[in-house]
N, C-alpha and C positions, 0 to 999 in steps of 0.2 A: 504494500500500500504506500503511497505517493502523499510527502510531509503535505502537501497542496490539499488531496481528499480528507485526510486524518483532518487537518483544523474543519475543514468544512462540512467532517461528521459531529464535531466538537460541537459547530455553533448550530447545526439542526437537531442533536442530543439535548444543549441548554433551551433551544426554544420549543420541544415537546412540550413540554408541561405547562406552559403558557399558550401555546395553541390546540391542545388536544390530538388524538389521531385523525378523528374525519379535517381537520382543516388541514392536518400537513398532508391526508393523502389526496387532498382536493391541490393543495400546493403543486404536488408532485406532478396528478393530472393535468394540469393548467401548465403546468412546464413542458412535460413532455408533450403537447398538442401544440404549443410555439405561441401561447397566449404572449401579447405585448404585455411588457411589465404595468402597467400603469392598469390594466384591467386585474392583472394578476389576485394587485394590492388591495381589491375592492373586497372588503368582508365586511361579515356584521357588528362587530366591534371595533371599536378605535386601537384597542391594543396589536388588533391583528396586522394592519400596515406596518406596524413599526416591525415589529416581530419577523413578518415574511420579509421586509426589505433587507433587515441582516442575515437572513439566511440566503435571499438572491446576491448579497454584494458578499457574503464568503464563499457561492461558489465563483463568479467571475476572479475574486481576489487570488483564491487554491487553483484556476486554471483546469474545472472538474466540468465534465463535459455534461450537457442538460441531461443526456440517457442515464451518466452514473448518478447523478446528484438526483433525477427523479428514482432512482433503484434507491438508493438511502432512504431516500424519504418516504417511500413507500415501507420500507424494511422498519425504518422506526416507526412507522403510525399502527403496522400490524404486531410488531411486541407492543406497541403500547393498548391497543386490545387485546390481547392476552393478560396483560399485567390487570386492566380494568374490569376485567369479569373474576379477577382476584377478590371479593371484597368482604371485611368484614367487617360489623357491626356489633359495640358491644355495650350494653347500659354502664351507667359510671352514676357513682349516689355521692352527693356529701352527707354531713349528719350520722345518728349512729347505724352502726353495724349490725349484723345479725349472722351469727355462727354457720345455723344452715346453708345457708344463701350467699356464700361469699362475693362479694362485689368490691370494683377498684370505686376508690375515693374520688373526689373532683379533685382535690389541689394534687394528688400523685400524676391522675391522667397528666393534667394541665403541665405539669412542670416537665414529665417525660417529650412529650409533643413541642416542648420549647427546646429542651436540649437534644432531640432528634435533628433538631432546623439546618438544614445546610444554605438557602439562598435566601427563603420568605417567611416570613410571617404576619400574620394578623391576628390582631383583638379586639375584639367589639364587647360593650357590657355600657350598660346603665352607668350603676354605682362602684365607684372602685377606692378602694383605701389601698398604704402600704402594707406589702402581705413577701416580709422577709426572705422566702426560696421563691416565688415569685418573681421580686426584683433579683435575687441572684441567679437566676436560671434567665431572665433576660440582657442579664448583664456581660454572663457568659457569653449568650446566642451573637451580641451587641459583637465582644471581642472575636469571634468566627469572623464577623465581615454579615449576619443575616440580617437582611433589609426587615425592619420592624415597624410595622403600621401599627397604631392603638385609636380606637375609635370609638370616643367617649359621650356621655352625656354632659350637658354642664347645667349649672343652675340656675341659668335663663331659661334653657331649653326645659327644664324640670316645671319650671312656674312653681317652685314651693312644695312639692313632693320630695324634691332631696335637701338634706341640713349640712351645716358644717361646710368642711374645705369643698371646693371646685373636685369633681373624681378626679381630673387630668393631674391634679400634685399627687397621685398617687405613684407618676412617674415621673419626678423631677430629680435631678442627679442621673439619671440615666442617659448619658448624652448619647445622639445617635436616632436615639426615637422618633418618629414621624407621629404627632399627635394630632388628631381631625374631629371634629365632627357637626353636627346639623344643624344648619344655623336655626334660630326662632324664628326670623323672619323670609326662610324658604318654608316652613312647613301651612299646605293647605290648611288645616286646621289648626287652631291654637292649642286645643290639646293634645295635637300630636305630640307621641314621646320617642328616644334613639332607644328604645326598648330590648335591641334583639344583645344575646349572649353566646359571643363563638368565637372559636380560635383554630386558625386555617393554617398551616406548614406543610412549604413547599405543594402546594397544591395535590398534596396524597393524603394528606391526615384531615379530619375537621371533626371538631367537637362542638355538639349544639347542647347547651343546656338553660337551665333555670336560673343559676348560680352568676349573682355578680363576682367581678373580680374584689371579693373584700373576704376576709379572715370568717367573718360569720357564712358568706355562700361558698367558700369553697371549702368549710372545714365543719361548719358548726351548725349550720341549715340543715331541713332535710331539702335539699335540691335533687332534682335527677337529669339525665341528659343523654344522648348516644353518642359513641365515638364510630368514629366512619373511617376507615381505611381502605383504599382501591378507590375504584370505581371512578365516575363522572362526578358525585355531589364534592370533594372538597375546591375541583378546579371547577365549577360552577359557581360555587361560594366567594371563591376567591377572583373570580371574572366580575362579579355581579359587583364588589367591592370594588375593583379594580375602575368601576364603567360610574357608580356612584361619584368615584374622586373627578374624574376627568371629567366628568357630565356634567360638573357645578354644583351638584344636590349635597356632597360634603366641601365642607372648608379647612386648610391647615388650620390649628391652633394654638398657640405660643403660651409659654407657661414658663416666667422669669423665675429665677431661685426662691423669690421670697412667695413665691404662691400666687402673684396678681396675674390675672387671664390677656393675653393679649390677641 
């Protein structure tokens, strides 16, 4: 194999899992039929141009001929259905235990799923407080190099359901973090709330639960929730978040040391 193919299997291996199989073997198709680039890049998501244009400029760059580069690319869309009909699904409780019935905890899942992370993550939750192996298992993820979204509520958006600090100083000193979320004045309804509770890594893991990011929901609640591994729903989760930011419907948000929201 030719240093030129190897990098240009490299950069259509990293962008699997951000475009899924059906779109790289649609990729693949559309190459090998001599579509012009410009139609190529036409998908249903915005992430998708950027994604296919690096995979069109590593093969022109490796000097890899459209027949090979569409053999790869078909080669990884069909492992990557085999990997996704992989899938397992498993309840995760916080709160107490019961002997019978053995079940993983929420904050064990949660902190496994963080230190698995090799490129992405995401967090979405309501209510969030500092929560010790929490911050230190992102802080790890943080020194890997894993791009970390946190996607919080705040307490405009709350209108007076949540007390105390802003959730987002639940992650300050963590530098590296991307913190977001929904403004007051995008949401149709005034009592719209940022309600949902998940955390997506690398687009194979997603865990949906009950449980805020705080010491009482992931340790002292009874919450419950599914962990999801394989299949379509983690890179669905993590597309759908991906199309929120870019869409305009979330917003960064800035969070100075002393705790004021910016």
């Amino acid at each position: 194999m030719s240093s030129g193919q190897s990098a240009f299997e490299h950069t259509a291996a990293e962008a699997l899992p951000r475009l899924g199989g059906t779109a790289l073997r649609a990729l693949a198709e559309h190459l090998r039929a001599g579509w012009p680039e410009q139609a190529i890049l036409t998908g249903p998501a915005r992430e998708f141009a950027e994604t296919a244009q690096s995979i069109l400029d590593a093969r022109r760059e490796s000097d890899v001929s459209v027949e090979e580069a569409a053999g790869v690319l078909k080669g990884l869309a069909v492992g990557y259905a085999r990997r996704a009909g992989e899938i397992g699904v498993e309840p995760v409780w916080s709160g107490p235990g019961s002997h019978p019935v053995p079940v993983r905890s929420t904050a064990r899942v949660l902190v496994e799923l963080i230190e698995k992370a090799d490129r992405e993550l995401f967090l979405m939750t309501y209510s969030a407080r500092p929560h010790r192996q929490l911050r230190q298992a992102l802080a790890d993820a943080l020194a890997r190099g894993v791009t970390v979204t946190v996607i919080v509520e705040t307490l405009q958006g709350a209108r007076g359901a949540l007390g105390g600090a802003e959730p987002a100083e639940a992650f300050t000193g963590l530098g590296g973090i991307e913190l977001w979320h929904w403004p007051a004045d995008r949401r149709v309804e005034r009592s719209s709330k940022m309600h949902a509770k998940i955390a997506v890594a690398d687009r194979s893991g997603l865990l949906v639960s009950s449980a805020n990011l705080t010491q009482s929901g992931v340790d002292r609640n009874i919450e419950a929730g599914l962990l999801v591994r394989g299949g379509t729903a983690p890179v669905r989760a993590a597309e759908h978040l991906v199309e929120l930011k870019t869409g305009g419907v979330l917003e960064r948000l800035s969070v100075d040391p002393r705790g004021a929201r910016g």
